[in-house]
C-alpha positions as CSV (number, residue, x, y, z in Angstrom):
1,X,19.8,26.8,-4.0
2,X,19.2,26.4,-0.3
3,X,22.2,24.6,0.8
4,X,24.3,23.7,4.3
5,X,24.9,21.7,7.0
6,X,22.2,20.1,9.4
7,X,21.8,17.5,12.2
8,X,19.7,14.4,11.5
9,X,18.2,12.9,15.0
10,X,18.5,8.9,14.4
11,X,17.8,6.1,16.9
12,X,22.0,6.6,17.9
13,X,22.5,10.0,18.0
14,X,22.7,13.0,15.6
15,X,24.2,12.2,12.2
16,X,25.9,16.0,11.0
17,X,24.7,16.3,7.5
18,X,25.0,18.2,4.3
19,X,21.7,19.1,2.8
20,X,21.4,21.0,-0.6
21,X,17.6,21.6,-1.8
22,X,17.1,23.3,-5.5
23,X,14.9,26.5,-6.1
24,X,11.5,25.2,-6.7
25,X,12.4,22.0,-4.6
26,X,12.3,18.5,-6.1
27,X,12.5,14.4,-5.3
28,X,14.4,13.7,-2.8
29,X,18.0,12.0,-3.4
30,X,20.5,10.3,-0.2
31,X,24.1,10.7,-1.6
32,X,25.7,7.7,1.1
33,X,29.5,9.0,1.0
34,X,32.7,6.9,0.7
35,X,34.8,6.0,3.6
36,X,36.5,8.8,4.0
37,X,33.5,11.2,5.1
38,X,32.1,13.9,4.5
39,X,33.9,17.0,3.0
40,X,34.6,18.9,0.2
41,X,33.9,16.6,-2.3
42,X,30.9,15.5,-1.0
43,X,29.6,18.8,-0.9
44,X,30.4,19.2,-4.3
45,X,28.8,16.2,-5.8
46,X,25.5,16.8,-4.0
47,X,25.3,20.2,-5.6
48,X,25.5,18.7,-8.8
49,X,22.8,16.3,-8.2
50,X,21.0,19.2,-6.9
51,X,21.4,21.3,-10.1
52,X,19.3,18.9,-12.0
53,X,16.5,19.4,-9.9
54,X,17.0,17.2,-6.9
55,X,17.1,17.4,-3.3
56,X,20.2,15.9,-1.5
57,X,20.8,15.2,2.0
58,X,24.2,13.6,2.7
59,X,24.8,12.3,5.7
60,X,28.4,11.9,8.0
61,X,27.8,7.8,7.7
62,X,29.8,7.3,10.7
63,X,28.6,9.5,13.3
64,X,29.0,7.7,16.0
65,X,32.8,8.3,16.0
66,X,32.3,12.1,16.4
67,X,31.0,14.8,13.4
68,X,33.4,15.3,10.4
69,X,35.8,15.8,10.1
70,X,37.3,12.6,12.1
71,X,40.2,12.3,10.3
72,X,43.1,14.3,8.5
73,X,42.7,14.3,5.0
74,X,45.8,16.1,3.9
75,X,47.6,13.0,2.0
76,X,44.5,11.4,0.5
77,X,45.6,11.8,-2.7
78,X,49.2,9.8,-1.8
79,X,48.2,6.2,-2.8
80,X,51.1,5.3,0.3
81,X,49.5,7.1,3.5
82,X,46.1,6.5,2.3
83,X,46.0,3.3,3.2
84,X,47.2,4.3,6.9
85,X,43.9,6.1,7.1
86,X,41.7,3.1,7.4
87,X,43.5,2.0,10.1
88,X,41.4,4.7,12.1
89,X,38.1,4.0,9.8
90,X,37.7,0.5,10.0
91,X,36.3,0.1,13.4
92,X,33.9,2.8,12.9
93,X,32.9,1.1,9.1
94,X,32.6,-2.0,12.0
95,X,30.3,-0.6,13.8
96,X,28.0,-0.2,10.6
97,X,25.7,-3.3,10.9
98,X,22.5,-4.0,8.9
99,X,20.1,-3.4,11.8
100,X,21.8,0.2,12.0
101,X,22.1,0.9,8.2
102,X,18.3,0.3,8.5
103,X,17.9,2.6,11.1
104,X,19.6,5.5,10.0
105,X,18.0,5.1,6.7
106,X,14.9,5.7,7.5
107,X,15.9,8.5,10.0
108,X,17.6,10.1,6.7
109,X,14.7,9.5,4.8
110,X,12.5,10.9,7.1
111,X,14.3,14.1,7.7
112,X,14.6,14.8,4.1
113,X,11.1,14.6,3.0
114,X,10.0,16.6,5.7
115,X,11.8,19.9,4.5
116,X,10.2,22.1,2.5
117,X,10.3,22.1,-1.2
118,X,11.3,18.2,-0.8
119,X,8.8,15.6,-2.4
120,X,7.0,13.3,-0.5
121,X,7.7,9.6,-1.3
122,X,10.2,7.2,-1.6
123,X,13.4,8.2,-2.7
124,X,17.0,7.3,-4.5
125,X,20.1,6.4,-2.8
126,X,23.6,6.9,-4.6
127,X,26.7,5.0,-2.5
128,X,30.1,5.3,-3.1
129,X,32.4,2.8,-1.4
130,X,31.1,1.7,1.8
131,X,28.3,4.3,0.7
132,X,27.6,1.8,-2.1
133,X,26.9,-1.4,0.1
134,X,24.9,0.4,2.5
135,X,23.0,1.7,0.1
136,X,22.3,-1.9,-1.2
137,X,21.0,-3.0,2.2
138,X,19.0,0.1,2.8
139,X,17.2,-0.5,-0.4
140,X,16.6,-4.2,0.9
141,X,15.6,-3.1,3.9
142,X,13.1,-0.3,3.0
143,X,12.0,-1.5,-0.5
144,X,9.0,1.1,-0.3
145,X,11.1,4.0,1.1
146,X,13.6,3.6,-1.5
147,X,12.5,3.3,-5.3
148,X,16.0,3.2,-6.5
149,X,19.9,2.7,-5.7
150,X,23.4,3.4,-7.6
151,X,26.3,1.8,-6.3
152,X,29.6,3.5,-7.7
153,X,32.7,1.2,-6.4
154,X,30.9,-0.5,-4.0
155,X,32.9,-3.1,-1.7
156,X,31.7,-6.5,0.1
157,X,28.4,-6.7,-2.2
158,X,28.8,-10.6,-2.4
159,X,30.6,-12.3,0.2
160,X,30.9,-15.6,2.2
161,X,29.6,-14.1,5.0
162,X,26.3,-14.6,6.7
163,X,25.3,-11.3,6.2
164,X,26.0,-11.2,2.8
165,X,24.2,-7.9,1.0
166,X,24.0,-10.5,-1.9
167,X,21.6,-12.6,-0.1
168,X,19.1,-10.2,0.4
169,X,18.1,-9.0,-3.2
170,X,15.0,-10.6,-3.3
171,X,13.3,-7.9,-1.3
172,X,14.5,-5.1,-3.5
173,X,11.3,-3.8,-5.5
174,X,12.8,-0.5,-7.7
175,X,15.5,-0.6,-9.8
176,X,19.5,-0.5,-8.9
177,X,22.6,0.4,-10.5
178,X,26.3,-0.9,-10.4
179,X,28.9,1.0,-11.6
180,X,32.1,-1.3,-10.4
181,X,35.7,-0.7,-10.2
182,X,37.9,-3.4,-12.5
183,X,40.3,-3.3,-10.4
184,X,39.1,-3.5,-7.0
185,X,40.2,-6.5,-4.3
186,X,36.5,-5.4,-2.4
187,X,34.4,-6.3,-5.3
188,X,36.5,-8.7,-7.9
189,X,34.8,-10.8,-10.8
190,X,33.6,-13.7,-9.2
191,X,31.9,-11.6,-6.3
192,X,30.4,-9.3,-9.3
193,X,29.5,-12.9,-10.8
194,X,27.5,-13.9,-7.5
195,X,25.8,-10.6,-7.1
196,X,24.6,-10.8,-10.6
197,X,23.2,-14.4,-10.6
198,X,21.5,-13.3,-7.5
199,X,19.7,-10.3,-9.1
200,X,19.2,-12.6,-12.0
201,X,17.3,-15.3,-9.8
202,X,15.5,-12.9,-7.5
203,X,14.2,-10.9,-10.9
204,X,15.6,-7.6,-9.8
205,X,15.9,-5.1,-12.6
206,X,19.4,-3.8,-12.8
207,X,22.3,-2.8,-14.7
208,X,26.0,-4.0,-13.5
209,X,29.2,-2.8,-15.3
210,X,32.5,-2.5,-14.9
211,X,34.5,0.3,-16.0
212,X,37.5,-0.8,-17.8
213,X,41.0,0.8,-16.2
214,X,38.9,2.1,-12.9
215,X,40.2,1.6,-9.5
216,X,38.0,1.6,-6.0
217,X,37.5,5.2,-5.7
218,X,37.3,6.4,-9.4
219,X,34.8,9.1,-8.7
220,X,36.5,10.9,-5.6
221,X,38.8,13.7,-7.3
222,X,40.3,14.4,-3.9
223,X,42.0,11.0,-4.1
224,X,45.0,9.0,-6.0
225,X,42.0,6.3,-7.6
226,X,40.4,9.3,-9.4
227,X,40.2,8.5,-13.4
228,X,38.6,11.2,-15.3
229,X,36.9,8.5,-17.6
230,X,35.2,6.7,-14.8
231,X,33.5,10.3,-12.6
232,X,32.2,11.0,-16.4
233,X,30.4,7.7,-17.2
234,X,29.3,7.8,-13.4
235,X,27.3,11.2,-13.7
236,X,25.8,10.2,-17.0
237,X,24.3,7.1,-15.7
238,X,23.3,8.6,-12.3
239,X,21.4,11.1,-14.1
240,X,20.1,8.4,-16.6
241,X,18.8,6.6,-13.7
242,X,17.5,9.8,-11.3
243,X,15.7,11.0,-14.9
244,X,13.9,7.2,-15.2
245,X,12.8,7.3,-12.2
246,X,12.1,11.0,-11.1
């Protein structure tokens, strides 16, 4: 594998970035990280996407508060000080409108299918956390740049708000995936009930599960909501859906 970091010009500045591209090359895959940026962990689960045959570029989200790492990460796996964290990543998470989600999609997508070995075309997004939402309105936003999205405990899908990812499905033409959290105050049943009857009525095809005993976070190893159960189920239906749509 050809794998390390690399600096992706967008309309805002230069998103630091993590790209991993298989021997023999392959479709191109954005892994959109959780809030707590890009490290270890990341790198990590882009090489396993990358091991089936995939090209992954995973971009620092929140560039514009400086290149990762922005925060100290040593008590992420203490459920107590976690928490402090997002008092420093919330305004930066802020500044992550739909306008500049857009935006720094495309500048992802274009930067990844012009390396070599990458296929041209549109490609698949997988989110986690904040990663998942965004990559529910990059999808909406680029519906021919992006053939399909997973969402693995994805917050503020279906809100009150305005802005509401929810009330954008209709322009989604591939396929997406949600693998939600059961216990998660960002995404609870009746806003999992509202994104649903919104996929329903716009004809989207998707899949949307919960995974019993999982809490936001269940994929991240690195922090207190890891469960073993939930990363499992996750790769096997991220693979599913990078295999049904390669």
């Amino acid at each position: 594998m050809r794998k390390g970091m690399v600096d992706v010009a967008t309309p805002d500045g230069v998103a630091d970035s993590y790209l991993v591209v298989p021997d023999g090359g392959g479709p191109g895959v954005l892994l959109f990280m959780d809030a707590f940026g890009l490290r270890p962990r990341i790198e990590e689960m882009a090489d396993a996407i990358a091991a089936r045959g995939f090209a992954v570029l995973a971009p620092n989200l929140l560039y514009r508060g400086g290149r990762a790492p922005q925060f100290d990460l040593a008590d992420l796996g203490d459920p107590d000080k976690r928490g402090a964290l997002f008092g420093q990543i919330m305004p930066l998470i802020g500044a992550l409108t739909p306008a500049a989600i857009a935006a720094d999609a495309g500048a992802y997508i274009d930067f990844l299918t012009a390396q070599d070995g990458v296929e041209a075309g549109p490609v698949v997004i997988t989110g986690y956390c904040m990663g998942g939402k965004n990559a529910l309105l990059a999808i909406e936003a680029l519906p021919s740049r992006v053939k399909a999205i997973a969402s693995f405990h994805g917050g503020r899908l279906a809100t009150d708000q305005p802005d509401s990812p929810h009330l954008s499905v209709g322009k989604i033409t591939g396929e997406v995936y949600f693998g939600h959290a059961d216990h998660d105050h960002s995404m609870d049943a009746d806003q999992i009930k509202l994104l649903e009857n919104a996929l329903d009525e716009a004809g989207v095809t998707y899949t949307s599960e919960v995974y019993e005993g999982a809490e936001h976070g269940y994929t991240m190893t690195d922090t207190a909501a890891y469960q073993e159960a939930g990363e499992r189920r996750h790769w096997e239906n991220l693979f599913a859906l990078l295999e049904r749509t390669r």
